[in-house]
N, C-alpha and C positions, 0 to 999 in steps of 0.2 A: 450349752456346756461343752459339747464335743469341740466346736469350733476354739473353744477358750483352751482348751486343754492341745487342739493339734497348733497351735498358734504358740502359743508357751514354749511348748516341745521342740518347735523349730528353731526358737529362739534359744533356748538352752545348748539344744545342738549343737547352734551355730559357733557359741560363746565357748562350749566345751571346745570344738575343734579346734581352736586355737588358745585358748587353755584350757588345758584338761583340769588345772585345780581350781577352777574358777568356784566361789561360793554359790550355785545354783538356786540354795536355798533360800538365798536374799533375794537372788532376780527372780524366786515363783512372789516371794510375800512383796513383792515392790508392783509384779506383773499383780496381782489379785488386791491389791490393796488400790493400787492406781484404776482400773476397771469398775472396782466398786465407787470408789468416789465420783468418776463417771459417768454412773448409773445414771442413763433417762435424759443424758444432753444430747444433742444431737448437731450434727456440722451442718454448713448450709449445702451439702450436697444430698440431706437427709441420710449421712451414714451416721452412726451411731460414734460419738467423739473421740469413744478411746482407742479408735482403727488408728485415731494420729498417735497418739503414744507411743502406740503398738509400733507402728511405722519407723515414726525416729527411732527407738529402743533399736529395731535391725537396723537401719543405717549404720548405727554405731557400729551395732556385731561385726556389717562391713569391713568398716575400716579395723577390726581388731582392739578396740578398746577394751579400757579393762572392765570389770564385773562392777565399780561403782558408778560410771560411767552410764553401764547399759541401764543400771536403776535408777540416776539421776535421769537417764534420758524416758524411761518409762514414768516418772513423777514431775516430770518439770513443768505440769501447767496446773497440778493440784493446789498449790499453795493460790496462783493467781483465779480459776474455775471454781474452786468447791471452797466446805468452810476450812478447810485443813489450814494449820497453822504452821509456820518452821519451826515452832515449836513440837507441835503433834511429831513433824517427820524427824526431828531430832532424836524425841522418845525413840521412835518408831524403829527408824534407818540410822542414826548415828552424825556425830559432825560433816564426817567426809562430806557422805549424800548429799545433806543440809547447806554443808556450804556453796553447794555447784548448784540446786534449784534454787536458793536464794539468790546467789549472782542470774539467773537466767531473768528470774524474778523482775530483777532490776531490771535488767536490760528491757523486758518488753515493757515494763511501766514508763520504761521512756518512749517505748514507741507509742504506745497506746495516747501518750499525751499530744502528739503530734509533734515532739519537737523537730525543729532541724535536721537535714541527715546530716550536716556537719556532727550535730551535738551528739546524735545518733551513733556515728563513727566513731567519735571520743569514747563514749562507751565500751562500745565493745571491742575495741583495744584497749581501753582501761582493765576490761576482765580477763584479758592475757597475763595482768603483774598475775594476779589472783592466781586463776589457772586454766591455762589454756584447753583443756579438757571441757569449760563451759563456752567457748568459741566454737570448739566441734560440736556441742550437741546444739546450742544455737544454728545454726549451718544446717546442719541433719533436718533439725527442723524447719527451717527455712525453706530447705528442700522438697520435702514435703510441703510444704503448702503453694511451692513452685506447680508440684507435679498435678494439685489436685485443683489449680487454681481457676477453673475454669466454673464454678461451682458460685464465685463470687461477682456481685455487680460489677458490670464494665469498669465503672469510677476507683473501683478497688484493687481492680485487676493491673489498670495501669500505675496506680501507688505503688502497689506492693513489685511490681515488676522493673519499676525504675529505681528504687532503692534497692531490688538485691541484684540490679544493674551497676548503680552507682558503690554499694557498698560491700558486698558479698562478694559475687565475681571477682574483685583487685584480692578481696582479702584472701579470697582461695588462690588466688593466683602466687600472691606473696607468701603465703603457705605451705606452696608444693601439692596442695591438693586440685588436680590438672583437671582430673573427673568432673569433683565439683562445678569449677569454672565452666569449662565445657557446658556442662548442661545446665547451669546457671543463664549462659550466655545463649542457648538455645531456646529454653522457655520464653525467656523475657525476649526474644527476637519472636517468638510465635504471638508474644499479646503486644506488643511496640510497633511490627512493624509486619503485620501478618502478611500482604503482597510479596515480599522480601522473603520471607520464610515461605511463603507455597511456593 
């Protein structure tokens, strides 16, 4: 519980220091709602699942997003993980929320299908009409699973590091977001082309 509570805390901080009137109250019941739903999954590096939420939620704070943002990025794998519905998170969180983890929604359900990364990349330029705010937390996340991706079978390693090669990297490039790219193009050079990178 200590952990849950200094973890929250930094996160609030972080979101308060760059808005002070940020609703905190939504990011504790998005942070504790999301964690609970979480309960007892575990990632394949045997950390406990909601480290990733936890994870993407500050990436956002990062970059300065706003308060529904950092909850959509702390709930964006409830609706695909757990039984939660877009309906429950509607009750819950409200349209906004709902509508950025449903677009995220989408987006992995097309990856999970295997399609094309052409088809893949129509996507998620598709969810820029929407809103581009679901591009950054997709991203965040992405990042995250860049950073921890060593955790996964080799066969998977190089999937996931050619597609945020091919699709991710151009997209942050075209963005403005320089960081991302960068370290986009850094990961995926440590699992593509590890000789090159040592």
């Amino acid at each position: 519980m200590p952990e849950t509570v200094s973890v929250l805390a930094a996160l609030v901080e972080k979101v308060r220091g760059y808005h002070p009137q940020s609703d905190v109250d939504l990011i504790d019941r998005a942070y504790r709602f999301s964690e609970k739903m979480h309960d007892g999954q575990m990632r394949k590096s045997g950390d406990p699942y909601f480290i990733h939420p936890a994870s993407v939620a500050g990436i956002i704070a990062d970059m300065k997003l706003d308060t529904a943002s950092v909850c959509a990025a702390l709930l964006h794998d409830v609706v695909e993980d757990t039984p939660v519905t877009l309906d429950d998170l509607r009750s819950e969180f409200g349209e906004r929320i709902t509508l950025m983890v449903g677009g995220l929604t989408k987006l992995d359900s097309a990856y999970n299908n295997e399609s094309q990364q052409a088809a893949n990349f129509k996507k998620v330029l598709g969810t820029l009409i929407v809103d581009v705010r679901i591009v950054l937390i997709k991203m965040a996340d992405r990042l995250h699973n860049m950073r921890t991706i060593k955790s996964m079978p080799e066969h998977k390693q190089f999937k996931i590091a050619a597609e945020t090669s091919y699709i991710y990297a151009p997209l942050a490039h075209r963005l403005g977001l320089y960081n991302f790219r960068s370290e986009f193009l850094d990961l995926c050079m440590k699992v593509l082309d590890r000789d090159d990178y040592n």
